[in-house]
N, C-alpha and C positions, 0 to 999 in steps of 0.2 A: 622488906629488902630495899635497903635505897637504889639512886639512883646510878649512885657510881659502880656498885657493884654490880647492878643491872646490866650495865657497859661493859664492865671486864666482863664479868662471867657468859656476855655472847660474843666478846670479842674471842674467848677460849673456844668458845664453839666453832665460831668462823673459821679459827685457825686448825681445829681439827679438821673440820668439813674440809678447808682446802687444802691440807696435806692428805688429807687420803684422794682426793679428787686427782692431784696431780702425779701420784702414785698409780701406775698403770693395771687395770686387771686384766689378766690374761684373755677373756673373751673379746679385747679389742686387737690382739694380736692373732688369736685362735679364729676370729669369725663367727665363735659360737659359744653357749655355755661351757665350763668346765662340766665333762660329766652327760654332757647333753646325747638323747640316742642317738645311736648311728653315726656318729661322729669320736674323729680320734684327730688331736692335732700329731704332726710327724717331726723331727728332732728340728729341723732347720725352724720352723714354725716358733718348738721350747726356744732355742738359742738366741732367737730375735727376741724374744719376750727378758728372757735372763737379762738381756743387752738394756734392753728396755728399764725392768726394774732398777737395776745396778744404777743406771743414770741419773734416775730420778729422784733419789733419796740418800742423806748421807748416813740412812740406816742401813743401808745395802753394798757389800763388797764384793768382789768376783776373783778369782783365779781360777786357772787352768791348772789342772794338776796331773794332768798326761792325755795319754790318746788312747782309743779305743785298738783293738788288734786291726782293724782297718780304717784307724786313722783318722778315728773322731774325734772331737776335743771334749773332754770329761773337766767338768764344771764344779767346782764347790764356792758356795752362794755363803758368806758371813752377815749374819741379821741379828743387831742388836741396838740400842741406844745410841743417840749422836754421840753422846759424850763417851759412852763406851767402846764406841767405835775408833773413837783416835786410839785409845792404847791397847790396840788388839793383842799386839808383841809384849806389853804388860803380862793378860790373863793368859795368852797361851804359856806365857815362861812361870807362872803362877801353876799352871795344871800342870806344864812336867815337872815341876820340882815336888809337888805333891805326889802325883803316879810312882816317882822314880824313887819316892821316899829315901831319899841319902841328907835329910835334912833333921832338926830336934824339934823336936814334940812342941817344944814353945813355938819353932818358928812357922810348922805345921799350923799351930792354932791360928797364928795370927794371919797366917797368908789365907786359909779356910772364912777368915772373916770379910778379908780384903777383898777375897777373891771372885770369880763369876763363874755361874756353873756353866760347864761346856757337855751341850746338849745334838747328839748328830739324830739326822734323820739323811734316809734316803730313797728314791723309788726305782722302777725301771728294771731291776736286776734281770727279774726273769719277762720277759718281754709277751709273754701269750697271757699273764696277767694283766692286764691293761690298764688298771684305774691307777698304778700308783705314781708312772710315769706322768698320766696325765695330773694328778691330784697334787705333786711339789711344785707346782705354778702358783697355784690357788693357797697351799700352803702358805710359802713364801711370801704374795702377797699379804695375807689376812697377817702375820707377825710385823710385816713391815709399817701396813697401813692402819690397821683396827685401831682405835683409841680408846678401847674399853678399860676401866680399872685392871682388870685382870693383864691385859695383854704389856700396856705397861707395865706392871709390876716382873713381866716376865722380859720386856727388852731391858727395863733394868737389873735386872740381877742373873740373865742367862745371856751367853754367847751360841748363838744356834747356826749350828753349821750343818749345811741341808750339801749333800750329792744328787741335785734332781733326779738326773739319770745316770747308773753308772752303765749300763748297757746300753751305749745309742745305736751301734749296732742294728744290737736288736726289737729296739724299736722301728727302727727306720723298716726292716722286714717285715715284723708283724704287722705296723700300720696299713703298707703296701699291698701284704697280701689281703685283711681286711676290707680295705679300699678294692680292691679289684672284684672279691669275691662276695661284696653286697650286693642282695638281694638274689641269691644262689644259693641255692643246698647246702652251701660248704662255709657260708656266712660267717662262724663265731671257730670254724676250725683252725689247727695249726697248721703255718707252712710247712711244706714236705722236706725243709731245710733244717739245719740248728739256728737258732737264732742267736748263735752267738758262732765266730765262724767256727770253730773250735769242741765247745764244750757244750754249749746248749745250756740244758739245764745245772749242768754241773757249773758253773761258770758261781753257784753256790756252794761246791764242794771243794775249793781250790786257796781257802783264809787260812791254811798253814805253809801248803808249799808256795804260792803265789807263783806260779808258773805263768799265768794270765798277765795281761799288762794290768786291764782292770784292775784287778785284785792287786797287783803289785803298786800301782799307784795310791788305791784307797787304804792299806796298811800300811804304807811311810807316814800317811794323816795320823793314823789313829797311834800306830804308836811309838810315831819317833817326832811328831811334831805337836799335835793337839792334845792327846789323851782323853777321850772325853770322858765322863763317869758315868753318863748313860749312850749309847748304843740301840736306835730304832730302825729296825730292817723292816719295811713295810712288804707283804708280800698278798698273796691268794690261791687257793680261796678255802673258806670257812666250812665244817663239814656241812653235808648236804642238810639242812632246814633252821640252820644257825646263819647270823649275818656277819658275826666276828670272832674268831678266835683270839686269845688275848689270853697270856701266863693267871696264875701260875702254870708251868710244865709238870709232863708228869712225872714218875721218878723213873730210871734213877737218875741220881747227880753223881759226877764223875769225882772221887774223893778227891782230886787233886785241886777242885775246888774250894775258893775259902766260901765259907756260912755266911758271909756278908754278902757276898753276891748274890747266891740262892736267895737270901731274904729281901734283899733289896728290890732283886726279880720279881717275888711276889708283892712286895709294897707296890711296887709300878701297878702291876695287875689290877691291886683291888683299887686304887685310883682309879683305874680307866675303866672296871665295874662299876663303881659306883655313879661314877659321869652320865655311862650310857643308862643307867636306871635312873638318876637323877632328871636327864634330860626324855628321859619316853623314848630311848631308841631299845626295844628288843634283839634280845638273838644273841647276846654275848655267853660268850662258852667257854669255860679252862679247863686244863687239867687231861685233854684228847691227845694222844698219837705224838707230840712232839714231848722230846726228853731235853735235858741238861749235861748227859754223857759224852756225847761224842763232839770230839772240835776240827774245828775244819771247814764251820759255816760262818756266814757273814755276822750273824747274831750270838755264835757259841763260841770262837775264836776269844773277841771280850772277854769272856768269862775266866782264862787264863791272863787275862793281864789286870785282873781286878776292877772289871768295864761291869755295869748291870747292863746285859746283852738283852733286847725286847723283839720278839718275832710276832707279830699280828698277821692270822690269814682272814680276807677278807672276803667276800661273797660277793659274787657280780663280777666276774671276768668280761664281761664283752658289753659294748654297749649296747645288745640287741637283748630289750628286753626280754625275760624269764616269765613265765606264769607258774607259782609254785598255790596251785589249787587251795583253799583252806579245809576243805573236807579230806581231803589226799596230804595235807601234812601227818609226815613220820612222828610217832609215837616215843619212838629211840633217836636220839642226837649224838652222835659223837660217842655212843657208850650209855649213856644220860636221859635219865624218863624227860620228855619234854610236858609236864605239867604243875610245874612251880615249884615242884617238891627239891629240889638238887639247887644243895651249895653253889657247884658252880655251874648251873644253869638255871638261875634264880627265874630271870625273864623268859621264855622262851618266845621266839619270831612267830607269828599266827598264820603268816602266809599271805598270799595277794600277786600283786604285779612287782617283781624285783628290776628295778631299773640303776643302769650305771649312774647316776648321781647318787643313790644310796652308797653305792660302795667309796664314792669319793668325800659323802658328808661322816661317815664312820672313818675311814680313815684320819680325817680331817679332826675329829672330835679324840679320837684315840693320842693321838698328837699333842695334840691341847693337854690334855690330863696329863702326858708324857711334864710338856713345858710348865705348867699350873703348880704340879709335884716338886717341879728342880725349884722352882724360884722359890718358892716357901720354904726349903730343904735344904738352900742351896750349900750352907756352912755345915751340913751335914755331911752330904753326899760329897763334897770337896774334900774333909777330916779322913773320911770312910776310906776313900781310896790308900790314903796317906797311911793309917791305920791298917789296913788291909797289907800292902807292899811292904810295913815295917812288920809285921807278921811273918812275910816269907823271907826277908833278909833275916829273921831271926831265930828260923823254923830250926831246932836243935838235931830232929827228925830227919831232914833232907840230905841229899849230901851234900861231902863237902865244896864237890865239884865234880864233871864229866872230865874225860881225858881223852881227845882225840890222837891218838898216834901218828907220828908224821909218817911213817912204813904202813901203808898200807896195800891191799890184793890191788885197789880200783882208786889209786889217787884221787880222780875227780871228781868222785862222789864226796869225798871225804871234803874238801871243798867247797861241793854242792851243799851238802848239808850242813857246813858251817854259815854257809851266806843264807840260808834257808831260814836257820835260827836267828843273827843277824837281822834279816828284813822285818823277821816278826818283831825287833825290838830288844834280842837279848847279847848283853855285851860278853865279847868273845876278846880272848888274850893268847898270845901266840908267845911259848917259848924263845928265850934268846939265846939260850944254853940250856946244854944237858941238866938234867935232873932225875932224881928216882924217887917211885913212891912203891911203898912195901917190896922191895925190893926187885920192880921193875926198875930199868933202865929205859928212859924217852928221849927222843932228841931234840937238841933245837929244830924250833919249827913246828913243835907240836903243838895242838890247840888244846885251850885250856877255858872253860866256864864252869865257873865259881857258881857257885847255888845261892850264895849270899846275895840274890841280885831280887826288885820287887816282882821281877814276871818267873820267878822261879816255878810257879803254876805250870805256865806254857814251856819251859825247858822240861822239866819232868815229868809234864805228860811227851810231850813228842822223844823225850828219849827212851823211857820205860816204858815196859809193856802193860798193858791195861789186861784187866782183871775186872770184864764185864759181871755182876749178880747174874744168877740163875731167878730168871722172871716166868711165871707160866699164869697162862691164862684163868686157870682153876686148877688144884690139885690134882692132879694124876693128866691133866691134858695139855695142851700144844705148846710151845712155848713162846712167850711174848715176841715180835720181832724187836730187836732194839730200833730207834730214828738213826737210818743212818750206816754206819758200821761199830764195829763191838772193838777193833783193833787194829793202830795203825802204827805203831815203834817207828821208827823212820832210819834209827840203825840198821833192823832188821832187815828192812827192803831195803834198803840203797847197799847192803852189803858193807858197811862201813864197822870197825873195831873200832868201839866205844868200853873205857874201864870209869865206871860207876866207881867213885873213891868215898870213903866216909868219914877219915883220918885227916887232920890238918896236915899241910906238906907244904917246905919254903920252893919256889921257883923262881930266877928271875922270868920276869915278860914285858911282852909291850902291850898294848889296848891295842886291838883291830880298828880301825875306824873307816877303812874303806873296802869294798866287795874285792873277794879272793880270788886270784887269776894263778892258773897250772903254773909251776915254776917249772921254768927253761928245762928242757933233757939234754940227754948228750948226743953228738953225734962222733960215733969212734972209726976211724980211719976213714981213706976216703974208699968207695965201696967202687972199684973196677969194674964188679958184676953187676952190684946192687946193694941192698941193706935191705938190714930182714929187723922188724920192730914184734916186742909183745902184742897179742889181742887182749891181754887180759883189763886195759883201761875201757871204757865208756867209746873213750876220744877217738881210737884206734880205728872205727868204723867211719866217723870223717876223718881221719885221715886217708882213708882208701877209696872215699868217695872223691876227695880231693884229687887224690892222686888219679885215678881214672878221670877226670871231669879233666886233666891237665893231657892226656895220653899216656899215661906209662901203666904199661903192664904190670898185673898186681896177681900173686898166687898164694895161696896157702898153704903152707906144709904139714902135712898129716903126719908127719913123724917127729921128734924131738930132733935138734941140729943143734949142737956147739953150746950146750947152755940154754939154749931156747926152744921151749914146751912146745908141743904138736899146737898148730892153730897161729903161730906167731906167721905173721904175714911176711913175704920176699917182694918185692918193688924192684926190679930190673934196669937197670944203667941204662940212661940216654941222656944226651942235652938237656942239661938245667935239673936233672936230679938234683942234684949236690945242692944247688941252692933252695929247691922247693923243700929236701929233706931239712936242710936249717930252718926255713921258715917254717915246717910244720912243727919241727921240736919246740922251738918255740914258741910256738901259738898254741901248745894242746900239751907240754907237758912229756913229750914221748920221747924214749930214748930208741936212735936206729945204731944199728951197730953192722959198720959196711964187710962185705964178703967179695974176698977176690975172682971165686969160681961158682959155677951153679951148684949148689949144697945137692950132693949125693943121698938125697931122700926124696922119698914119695912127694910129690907138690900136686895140686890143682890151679891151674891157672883159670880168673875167674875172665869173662867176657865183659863186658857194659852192665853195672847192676841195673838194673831197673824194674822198678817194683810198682802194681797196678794193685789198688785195693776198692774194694766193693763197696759202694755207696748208694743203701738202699733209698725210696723216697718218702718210706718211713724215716725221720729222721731218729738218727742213731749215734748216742754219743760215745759209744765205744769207739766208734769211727773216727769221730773228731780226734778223739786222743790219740789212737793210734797215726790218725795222722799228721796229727803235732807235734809227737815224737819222734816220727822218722825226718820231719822236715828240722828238725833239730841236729839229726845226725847227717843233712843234705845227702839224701839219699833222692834219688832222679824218682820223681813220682807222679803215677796218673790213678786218679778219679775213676771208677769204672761203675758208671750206671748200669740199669738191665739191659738198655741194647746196647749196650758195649759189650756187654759178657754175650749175648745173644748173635751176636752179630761182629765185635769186632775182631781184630786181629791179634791175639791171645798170647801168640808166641814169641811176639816181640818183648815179654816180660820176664825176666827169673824167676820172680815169685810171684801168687797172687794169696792176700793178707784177704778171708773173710773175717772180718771181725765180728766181735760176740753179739748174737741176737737169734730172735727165736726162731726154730727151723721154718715153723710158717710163715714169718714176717719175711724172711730172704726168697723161699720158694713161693707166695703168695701176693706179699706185701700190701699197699692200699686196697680195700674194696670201695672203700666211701672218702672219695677225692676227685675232685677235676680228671677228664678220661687223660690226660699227659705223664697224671703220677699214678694211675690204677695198675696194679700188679707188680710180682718181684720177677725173680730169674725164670722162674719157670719151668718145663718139661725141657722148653730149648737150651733156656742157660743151663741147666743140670749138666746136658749133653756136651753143650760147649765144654766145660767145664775138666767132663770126663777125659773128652781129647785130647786140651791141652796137657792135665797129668799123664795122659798115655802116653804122650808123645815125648816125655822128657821135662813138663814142665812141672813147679813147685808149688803148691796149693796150702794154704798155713791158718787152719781153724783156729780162732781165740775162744777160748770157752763155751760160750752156752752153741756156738757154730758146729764146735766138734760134733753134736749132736745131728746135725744136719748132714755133716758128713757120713756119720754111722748109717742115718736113712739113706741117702740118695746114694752113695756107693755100694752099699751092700757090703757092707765093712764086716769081717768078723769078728768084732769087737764089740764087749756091751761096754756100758754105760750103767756102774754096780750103783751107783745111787738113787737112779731114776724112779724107784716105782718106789724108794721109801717114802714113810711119816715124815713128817717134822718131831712127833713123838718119838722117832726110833732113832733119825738123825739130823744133825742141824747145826751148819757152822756159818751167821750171819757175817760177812764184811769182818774176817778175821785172817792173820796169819799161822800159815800153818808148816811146820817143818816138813821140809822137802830133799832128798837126797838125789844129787847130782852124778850120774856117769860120767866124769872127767875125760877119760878116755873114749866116749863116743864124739864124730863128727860137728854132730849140733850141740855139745858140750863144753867142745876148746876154749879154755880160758874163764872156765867159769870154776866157783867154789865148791867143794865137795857136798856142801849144805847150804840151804835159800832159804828163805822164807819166802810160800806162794802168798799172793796175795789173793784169799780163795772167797768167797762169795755163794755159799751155797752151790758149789761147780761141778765138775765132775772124774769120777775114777775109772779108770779103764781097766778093762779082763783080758786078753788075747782069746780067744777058743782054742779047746786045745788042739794039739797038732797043727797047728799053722803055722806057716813059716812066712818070712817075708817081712816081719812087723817088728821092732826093736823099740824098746824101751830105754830110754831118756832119760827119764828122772822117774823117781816112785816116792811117795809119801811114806815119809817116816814110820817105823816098827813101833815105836814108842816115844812119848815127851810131843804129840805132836801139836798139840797150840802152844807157839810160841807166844803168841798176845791177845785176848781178845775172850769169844766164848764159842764153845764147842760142847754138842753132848752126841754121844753115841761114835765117835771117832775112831777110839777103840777097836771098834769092833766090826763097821765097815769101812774106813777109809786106811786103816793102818797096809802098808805092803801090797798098793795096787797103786797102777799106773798112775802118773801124775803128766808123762808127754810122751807121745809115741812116732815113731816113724816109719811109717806103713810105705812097702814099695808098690806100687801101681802102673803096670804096665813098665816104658822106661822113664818113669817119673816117681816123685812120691806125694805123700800127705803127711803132711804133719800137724798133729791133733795136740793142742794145750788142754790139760782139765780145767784151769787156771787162768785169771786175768793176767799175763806178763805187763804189760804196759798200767795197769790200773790205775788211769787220772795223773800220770804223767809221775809217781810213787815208784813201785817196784822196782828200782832202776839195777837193783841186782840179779832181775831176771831178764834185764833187756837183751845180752847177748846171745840167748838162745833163741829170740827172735831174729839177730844180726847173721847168726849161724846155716840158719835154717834158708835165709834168704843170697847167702855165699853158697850153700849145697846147692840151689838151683840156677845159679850163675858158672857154676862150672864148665867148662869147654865142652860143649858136645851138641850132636844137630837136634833141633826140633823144629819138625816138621809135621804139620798137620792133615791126616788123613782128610784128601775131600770128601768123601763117602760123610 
């Protein structure tokens, strides 16, 4: 080697050595190792560091890409080559014209060559997993800073766009509680809160409605700006004696799937198999408990838009270490002999001291193979997409198109679910004039998506019904749970008329291009007395929150009047009617229609709604939803912990909402927590409970609750499903037909048919000869999965209660078998929750026995 080369080639070195040096590592902003025990940095901590890397390298960009529900700034970090870093607007406008495939095969080719793979990773999500939030620091630096052969070859030919955290949130809580509760019995436990304010856990079950800001901000990325071809949701934890789960999944795959994703899915996999056996790291597992069917997740959403979706759970939640004995490791893993003999559990983990740096150097490594794979691939996995979307633009099979009818029972679902489909990505066209296909007649105005479009995957799952396989554990026994749910139609629940066309049909229209807002309603004469509006919209119920929260008197009339169905709401004349009813028509879409004299029917005039719902300190995300719901429809709402219900003042509420959970978790709740969160309601709350329904008040069980109600009332009512099989009956996370009593109270305004959205739930009997108890809605006689899987339905759920209304003393109970609100979905069963909470707002005293 001469001596000149000698010079360069440690002048090369120097110059790596001081680009990585001035490139910051998180442990000089954290205080400590990434991963180290005992130790969690908290989001203000990440944010300085993010600030920090961004600064320091021109391989590092930042943007904010919204706020958390309480108003955190959610970060996405761009890491790639200086040079590639100036024409980021280059490769991103490179991936959507490849994803959107409206482009020809030649120019596919050459843009595939040109172009740079776009690669996302993210951590945080679920926030009582702790390594992965902490582990996109370390990340991030190691692509930024490394100079290894490998890692350049990957900032030159990938684009890696890292969400450190999308739940800060809920780190900031978990951290906190962590931090408080070390070195105490409750050290590695969860808050007695959701850690997201909202959804909790579910805060991963929310990638198609986007109801979440979260969610709503990280899918404009994924698919109306960046597109990436792969898709890494880092999560935990790994089953019990494995250190990383890692694809492939197991079956089934949802048909609406194209085979390129499925395979591409498992190519990821056996990459990041291979690494960790290459590397000496044991314990990598596939092929366990997570499926390809259902969408709706951070990592299975993708998979509708021609994304390879990648879920790793990891092992090692907390940074207190684990002692997993090596004499006392499990034999069986995940399903899986753990002794070398299994495909996919080649390595098996031998056991020892499990500490939080392991979980962050597996992650870390799982990553790598993620970024290793794209770069080598890149002009592949760029094609594939391209390939993939010109597949569904040209699926012969599909339809032609959906057709939303501008008439419809609930305009603003119709709406909703247009923007719905929209946010995810798919282009929606509105009518400009009448037109007909097979001989309907549609109006201007109606919405119109073409099939021919690349995410046609995620249009026809979310508008068709799913038609989950019949999976069973072994022949003649239990049947498999699917991941997840079996059946979500989005028609079905939102109540919306959707016609499936298969025929080419000419229309004019225009492209949508920005979110749909209720068009104006009428206001017809001016109303002397008042004006009386439909209940049969969404909106209906803010509006009468509205209107109460202003002063004016609001009633319900129980009889049909002038054209207008029992249920339609009266709003009574006084200063500034007139103009609050303009600005609600047009703010919500409602038409009021003014009346000179009080309308000579039955009315209920309601009081001050106001609705108290039970917050047990088990955290409870039926809760969350339920009350993200109502604060949607601004309905006046309190929080009610166990001494509130034990102790507080009960009668100040119309309704009180227990939402779904298990009889002992509400009458028992924490045993092994901090003594502030130990126990639920109790003998006391029971009693509160009962007085206030005695006394006139409204009590509204959500599903698995009902149950609780049947014990602790002494309800004569069973519960016909309770003591079956899963062998006998079994309907996972499916819809199911449900017929509506129009004509009863808690019915006004609702369709004669629903779809519950049911969960394994339950049916109710009356006993006989009791009187006092009314039936609501009842499950269908026949036809009754509408989407999804069901076995034994037939034969025990057909023609029993589906919602009941029990009179109790001078109060009621109202029992759902059924989730109504289910993760912010079933929006066609919302008003019979709306219903149910106007019956206990009705004029009359409640007054609580002090006995």
């Amino acid at each position: 080697m001469n001596k000149s080369f000698k010079l360069f080639f440690a002048a090369l070195l120097l110059t790596a050595f001081g680009l990585k040096a001035q490139i910051p590592h998180p442990r000089a902003t954290f205080g400590h190792e990434v991963g180290a025990d005992y130790k969690l940095a908290d989001y203000d901590q990440m944010l300085e560091y993010y600030d920090k890397l961004a600064a320091s390298t021109d391989r590092v960009q930042m943007i904010e890409i919204g706020k958390s529900v309480m108003g955190r700034p959610i970060k996405l970090v761009f890491i790639s080559s200086e040079e590639n870093m100036k024409s980021l607007e280059k490769w991103r406008e490179i991936s959507e014209k490849l994803s959107r495939a409206e482009i020809t095969e030649a120019e596919a080719r050459k843009m595939s060559k040109d172009g740079k793979a776009i690669v996302w990773f993210d951590g945080g999500m679920h926030a009582t997993e702790r390594a992965h939030a902490q582990m996109t620091s370390e990340l991030m630096w190691r692509i930024a800073a490394e100079e290894s052969e490998e890692m350049q070859k990957i900032r030159d030919n990938v684009i890696t766009l890292v969400v450190p955290v999308i739940n800060p949130d809920g780190v900031d809580i978990v951290v906190d509680w962590y931090r408080k509760t070390l070195g105490t019995p409750y050290e590695s436990s969860s808050p007695p809160i959701l850690y997201q304010k909202y959804v909790g856990h579910d805060n991963n079950r929310d990638w198609f409605m986007n109801n979440m800001p979260e969610t709503k901000a990280v899918t404009t990325v994924l698919y109306s700006q960046w597109y990436p071809q792969i898709v890494h949701n880092h999560h935990q934890t790994a089953p019990r004696g494995a250190m990383i789960f890692i694809p492939p999944f197991r079956s089934p795959v949802n048909q609406k799937i194209h085979p390129g994703v499925t395979t591409g899915v498992n190519l990821v996999g056996t990459a990041m198999a291979n690494r960790f056996a290459m590397k000496k790291m044991p314990g990598a597992i596939a092929t366990t408990a997570y499926s390809m069917f259902w969408n709706g997740g951070m990592r299975t959403a993708p998979y509708y838009h021609n994304q390879i979706g990648i879920l790793t759970e990891t092992a090692q939640p907390t940074p207190t270490p684990t002692e997993y004995p090596v004499d006392r490791m499990p034999e069986i893993v995940g399903g899986k002999a753990a002794n070398s003999t299994e495909i996919f559990y080649p390595y098996p983990y031998k056991g020892g001291t499990m500490r939080f740096r392991m979980a962050i150097d597996y992650m870390i490594e799982a990553s790598m193979a993620v970024l290793d794979l794209a770069a080598d691939k890149k002009d592949e996995f760029l094609y594939n997409i391209y390939s993939m979307g010109r597949d569904a633009i040209t699926d012969g099979e599909g339809a032609y198109a959906y057709i939303i009818p501008k008439a419809q029972w609930n305009p603003s679902e119709a709406l909703n679910l247009t923007n719905i489909l929209m946010q995810g990505g798919i282009e929606a066209h509105q009518a400009t004039n009448p037109f007909t296909v097979n001989g309907k007649n549609y109006e201007a105005g109606s919405i119109i998506f073409y099939g021919a479009q690349a995410f046609r995957p995620f249009l026809a799952d979310l508008m068709e019904k799913q038609v989950y396989p019949d999976q069973f554990q072994y022949p003649g026994g239990p049947p498999t749970p699917p991941y997840d749910l079996a059946g979500w139609t989005l028609p079905m629940q939102m109540g919306v008329e959707v016609d499936r066309v298969t025929e080419n049909f000419n229309a004019a229209t225009k492209r949508i291009m920005e979110k749909l807002s209720p068009v104006a309603g009428t206001v017809t004469s001016s109303g002397k007395y008042g004006y009386v509006f439909s209940n049969k919209d969404n909106l209906s119920a803010k509006a009468i929150n509205q209107l109460q929260k202003d002063g004016f008197t609001v009633s319900v009339l129980k009889e049909d009047f002038d054209g207008m169905a029992a249920g339609s709401v009266l709003v009574r004349s006084k200063r500034g009617l007139d103009a609050k009813v303009n600005a609600l028509s047009k703010e919500l879409g409602i038409d009021f229609k003014g009346v000179d004299s009080n309308p000579s029917v039955q009315k209920a005039e309601l009081k001050k709604i106001k609705v108290g719902i039970y917050k047990s300190w088990q955290a409870n995300m039926d809760e969350g939803w339920s009350r993200w719901m109502l604060e949607q429809f601004e309905f006046d709402l309190d929080t009610l912990h166990n001494d509130d219900i034990q102790q507080g003042n009960l009668a100040q509420y119309s309704a009180i909402i227990i939402p779904s959970q298990r009889p002992s978790a509400i009458l028992n709740g924490n045993s092994r927590a901090p003594e502030r969160f130990v126990g639920g309601v109790g003998a006391t709350g029971v009693a509160a409970l009962d007085a206030y329904a005695k006394n006139g008040g409204a009590l509204i069980f959500f599903d698995e609750a009902s149950d609780f109600a049947i014990e602790q009332f002494k309800l004569p009512v069973t519960n016909v499903l309770k003591e079956l099989k899963p062998t006998e009956f079994f309907i996972p996370g499916s819809l199911v037909r449900t017929e509506i009593h129009t004509s009863h109270p808690l019915a006004f305004g609702m369709q004669s048919q629903v779809a519950a959205s049911f969960d394994n739930g339950r049916a109710f009997k009356v006993n006989d000869g009791v009187k006092g108890i009314e039936e609501v809605a009842k499950y269908a006689s026949d036809e009754l999965l509408m989407s999804g899987w069901a076995l034994g339905e037939e034969k025990y759920l057909a023609n029993t209660s589906a919602l009941l209304k029990v009179e109790y003393g001078n109060g009621n109970l109202v029992m759902f078998g059924f989730s109504p609100q289910f993760r912010g979905q079933p929006r066609g069963t919302y008003k019979l929750i709306f219903n149910s909470i106007y019956m206990g707002a009705e004029k009359k005293s409640i007054k609580l026995d002090k006995k």
